[in-house]
C-alpha distance (Angstrom), angle and dihedral (degrees) to the residues before:
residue distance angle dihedral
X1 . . .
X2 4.00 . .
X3 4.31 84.5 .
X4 3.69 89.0 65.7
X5 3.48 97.5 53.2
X6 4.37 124.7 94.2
X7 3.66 108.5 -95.6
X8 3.41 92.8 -137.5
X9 3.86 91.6 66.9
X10 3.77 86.5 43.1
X11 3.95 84.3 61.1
X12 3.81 91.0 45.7
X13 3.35 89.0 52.3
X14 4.39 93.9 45.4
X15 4.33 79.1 48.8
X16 4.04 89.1 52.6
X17 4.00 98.5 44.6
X18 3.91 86.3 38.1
X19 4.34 86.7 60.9
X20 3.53 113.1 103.4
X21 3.98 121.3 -115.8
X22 3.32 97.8 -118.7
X23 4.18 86.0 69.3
X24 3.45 127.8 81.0
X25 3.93 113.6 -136.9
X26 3.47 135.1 -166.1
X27 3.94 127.7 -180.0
X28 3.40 125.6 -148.0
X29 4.08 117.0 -122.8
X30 3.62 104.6 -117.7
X31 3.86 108.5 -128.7
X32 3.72 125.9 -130.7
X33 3.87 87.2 -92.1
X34 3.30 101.4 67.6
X35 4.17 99.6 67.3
X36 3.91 89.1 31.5
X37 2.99 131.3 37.6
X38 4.10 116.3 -167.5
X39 3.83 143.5 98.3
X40 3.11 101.7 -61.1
X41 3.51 91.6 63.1
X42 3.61 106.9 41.1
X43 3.43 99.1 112.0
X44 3.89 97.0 49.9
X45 3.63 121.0 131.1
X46 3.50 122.7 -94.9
X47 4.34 121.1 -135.9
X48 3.56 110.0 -144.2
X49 3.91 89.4 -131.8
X50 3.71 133.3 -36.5
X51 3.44 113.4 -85.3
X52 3.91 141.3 21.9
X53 3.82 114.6 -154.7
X54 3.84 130.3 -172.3
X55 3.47 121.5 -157.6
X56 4.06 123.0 -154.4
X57 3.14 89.8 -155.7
X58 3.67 120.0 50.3
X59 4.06 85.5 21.3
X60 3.81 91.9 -129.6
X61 3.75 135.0 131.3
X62 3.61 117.9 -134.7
X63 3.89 120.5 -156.1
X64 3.91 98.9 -163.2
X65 4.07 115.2 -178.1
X66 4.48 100.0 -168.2
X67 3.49 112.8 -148.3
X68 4.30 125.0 -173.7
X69 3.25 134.8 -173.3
X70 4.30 144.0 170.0
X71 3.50 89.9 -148.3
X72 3.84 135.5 81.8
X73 3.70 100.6 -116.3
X74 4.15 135.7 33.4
X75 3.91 115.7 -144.9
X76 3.98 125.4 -143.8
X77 3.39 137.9 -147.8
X78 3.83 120.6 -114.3
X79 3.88 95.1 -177.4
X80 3.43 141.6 35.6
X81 3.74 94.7 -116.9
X82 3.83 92.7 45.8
X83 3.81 97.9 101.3
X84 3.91 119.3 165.7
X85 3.68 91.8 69.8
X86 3.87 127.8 116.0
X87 3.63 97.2 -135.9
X88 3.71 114.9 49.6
X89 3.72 132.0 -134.7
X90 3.94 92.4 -126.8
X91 4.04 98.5 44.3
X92 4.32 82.2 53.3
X93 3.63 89.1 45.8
X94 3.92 93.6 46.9
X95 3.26 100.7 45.0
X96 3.51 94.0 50.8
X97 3.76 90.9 52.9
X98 3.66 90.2 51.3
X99 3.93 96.1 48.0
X100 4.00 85.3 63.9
X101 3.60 96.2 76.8
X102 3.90 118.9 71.5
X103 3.26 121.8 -106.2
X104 3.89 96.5 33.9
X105 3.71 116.0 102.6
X106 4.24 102.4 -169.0
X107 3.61 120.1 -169.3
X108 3.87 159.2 136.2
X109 3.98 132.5 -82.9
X110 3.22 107.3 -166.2
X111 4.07 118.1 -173.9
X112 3.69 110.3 -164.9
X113 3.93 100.2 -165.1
X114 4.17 120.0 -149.4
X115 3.76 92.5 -162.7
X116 4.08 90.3 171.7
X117 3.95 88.6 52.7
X118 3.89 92.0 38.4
X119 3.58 88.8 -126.9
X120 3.95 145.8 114.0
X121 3.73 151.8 -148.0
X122 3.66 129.3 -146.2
X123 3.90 130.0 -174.0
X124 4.14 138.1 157.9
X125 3.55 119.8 -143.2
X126 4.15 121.3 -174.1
X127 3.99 117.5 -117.5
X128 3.83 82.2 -117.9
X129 3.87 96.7 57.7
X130 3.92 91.6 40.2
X131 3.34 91.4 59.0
X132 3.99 95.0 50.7
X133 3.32 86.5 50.1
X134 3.68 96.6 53.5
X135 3.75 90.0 51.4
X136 3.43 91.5 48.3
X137 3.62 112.5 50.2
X138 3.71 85.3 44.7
X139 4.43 88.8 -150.0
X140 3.80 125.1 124.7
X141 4.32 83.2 -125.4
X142 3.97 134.0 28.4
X143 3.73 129.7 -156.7
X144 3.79 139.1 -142.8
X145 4.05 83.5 -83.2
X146 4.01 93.1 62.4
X147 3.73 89.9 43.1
X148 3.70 97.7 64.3
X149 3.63 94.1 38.4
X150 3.89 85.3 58.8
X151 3.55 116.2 55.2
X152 3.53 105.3 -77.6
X153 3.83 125.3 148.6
X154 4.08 122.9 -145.4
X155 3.28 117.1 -127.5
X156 3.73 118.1 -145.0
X157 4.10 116.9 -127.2
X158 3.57 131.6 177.7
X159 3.53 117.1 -149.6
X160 4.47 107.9 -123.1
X161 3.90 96.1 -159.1
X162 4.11 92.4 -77.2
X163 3.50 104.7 2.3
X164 3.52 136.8 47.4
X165 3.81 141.9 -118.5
X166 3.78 113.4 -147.4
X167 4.05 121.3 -161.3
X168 3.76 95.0 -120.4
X169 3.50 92.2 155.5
X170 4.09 90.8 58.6
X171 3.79 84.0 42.5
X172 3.83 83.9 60.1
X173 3.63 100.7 46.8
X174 3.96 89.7 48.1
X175 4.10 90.4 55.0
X176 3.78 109.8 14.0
X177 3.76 99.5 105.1
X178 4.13 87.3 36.0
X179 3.55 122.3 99.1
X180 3.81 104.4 144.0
């Protein structure tokens, strides 16, 4: 039943397979909130992004929130109270509180899906540069464009018949020791 399910948990899922072994992962239980938003979950907890990852190697945490989209730009919250936005004011705001402690590198994957080209692109950008680039920009939304002109790195994937294979592990080596 894989067709019914969201394609942006499909792409969390590509992200999680994609991690190398010598990682430990753990994802986040989304809360009730996060398909439905309405009064009777108001008062749900919020995760401060959607997975946690350790790495053996470079001995770093990483706090990644995943983010996918069809379209060609993502918009972001300014406010609490601003609420039909991708990103959300409390995953900015707790992953910038968690990229203040060495050893944590906190960030953005954002998927930008070419479903009439059956293709995809994937890139991590650090709290620290997202921010900038919000400042900068000075829009409500940013685009592939803004990404790359703001610190982001690409991360390779190789498309597995439906689902894809991303190079974490290069991903890692490009950012492990950098927590800006």
């Amino acid at each position: 039943m894989e067709c019914l399910k969201n394609v942006g948990k499909i792409f969390e899922e590509d992200f999680k397979k994609s991690i190398p072994s010598y990682c430990m992962v753990y994802r986040l239980k989304d809360t009730a909130q996060s398909y439905n938003s309405n009064a009777n979950t108001r008062f749900t907890w919020n995760n401060p992004c959607d997975f946690f990852i350790f790495s053996s190697q470079s001995h770093n945490l990483y706090a990644i929130e995943c983010k996918s989209t069809k379209y060609k730009s993502m918009a972001f919250q300014t406010e609490k109270d601003d609420t039909e936005k991708m990103i959300k004011y409390h995953q900015i705001q707790s992953l910038s509180d968690l990229s203040k402690y060495d050893g944590i590198v906190a960030g953005f994957l954002f998927n930008f899906r070419d479903e009439k080209n059956d293709s995809q692109r994937t890139y991590f950008q650090n709290i620290n540069d997202f921010n900038r680039m919000c400042d900068e920009i000075q829009k409500k939304s940013f685009n592939e464009m803004d990404l790359i002109l703001n610190g982001v790195v690409k991360v390779n994937g190789n498309k597995k018949r439906t689902h894809y294979m991303w190079d974490i592990d290069g991903l890692f080596k490009k950012i492990g020791g950098v927590n800006l």
